[in-house]
C-alpha positions in Angstrom: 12.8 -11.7 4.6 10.0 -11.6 7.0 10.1 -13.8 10.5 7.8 -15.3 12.3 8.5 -13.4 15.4 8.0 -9.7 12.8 4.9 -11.4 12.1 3.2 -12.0 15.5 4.3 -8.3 16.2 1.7 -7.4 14.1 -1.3 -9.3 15.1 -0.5 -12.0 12.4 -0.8 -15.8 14.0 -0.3 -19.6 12.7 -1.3 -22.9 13.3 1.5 -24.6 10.9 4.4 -21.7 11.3 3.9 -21.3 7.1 0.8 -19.4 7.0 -0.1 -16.9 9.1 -3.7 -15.4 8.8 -4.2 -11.4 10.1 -6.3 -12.5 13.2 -8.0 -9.0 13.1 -9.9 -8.7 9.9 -9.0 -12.9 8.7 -8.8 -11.1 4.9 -6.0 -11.7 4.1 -2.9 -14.5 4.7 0.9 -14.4 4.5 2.5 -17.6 3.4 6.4 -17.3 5.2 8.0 -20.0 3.1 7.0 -18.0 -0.6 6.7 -14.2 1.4 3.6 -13.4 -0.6 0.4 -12.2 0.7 -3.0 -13.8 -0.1 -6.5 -12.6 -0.1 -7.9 -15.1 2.6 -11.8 -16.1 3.0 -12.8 -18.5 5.7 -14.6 -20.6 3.4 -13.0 -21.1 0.2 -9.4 -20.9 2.1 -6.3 -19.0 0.1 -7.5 -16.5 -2.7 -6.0 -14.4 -5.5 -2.3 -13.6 -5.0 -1.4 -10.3 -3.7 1.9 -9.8 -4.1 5.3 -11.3 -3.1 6.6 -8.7 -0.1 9.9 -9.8 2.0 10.0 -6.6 4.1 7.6 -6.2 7.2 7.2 -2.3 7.3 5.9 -2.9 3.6 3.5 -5.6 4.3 2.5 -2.7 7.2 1.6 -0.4 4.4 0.0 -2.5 2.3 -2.5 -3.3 5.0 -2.8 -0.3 6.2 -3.7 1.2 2.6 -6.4 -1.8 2.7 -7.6 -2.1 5.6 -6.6 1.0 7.7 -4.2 0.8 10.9 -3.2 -2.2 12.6 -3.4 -0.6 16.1 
């Protein structure tokens, strides 16, 4: 199960504690209650489902393989 605190690690912030938005590209969103990862648009709000992950160094590679490194 992914934390909070894993989260934050990773550049990943929330306004409610449930869904924490990547604050560096705000593409996509992680929803902590469900552990699935969203597409994200700052208009529309939560997109198409990405995937249900509950382990953070997989949620690393996911984004990485989208979006390049996190650093």
């Amino acid at each position: 199960m992914i934390t909070k605190e894993q989260l934050e690690t990773i550049e990943f912030h929330s306004t409610d504690n449930i869904e924490y938005y990547d604050c560096g590209s705000w593409e996509v969103m992680f929803n902590i209650k469900t552990q699935t990862l969203y597409e994200h648009c700052e208009v529309n709000g939560v997109g198409e489902e990405l995937g249900r992950i509950t382990n953070i160094n997989t949620l690393i590679e996911i984004y990485e393989l989208m979006f390049g490194s996190l650093e």
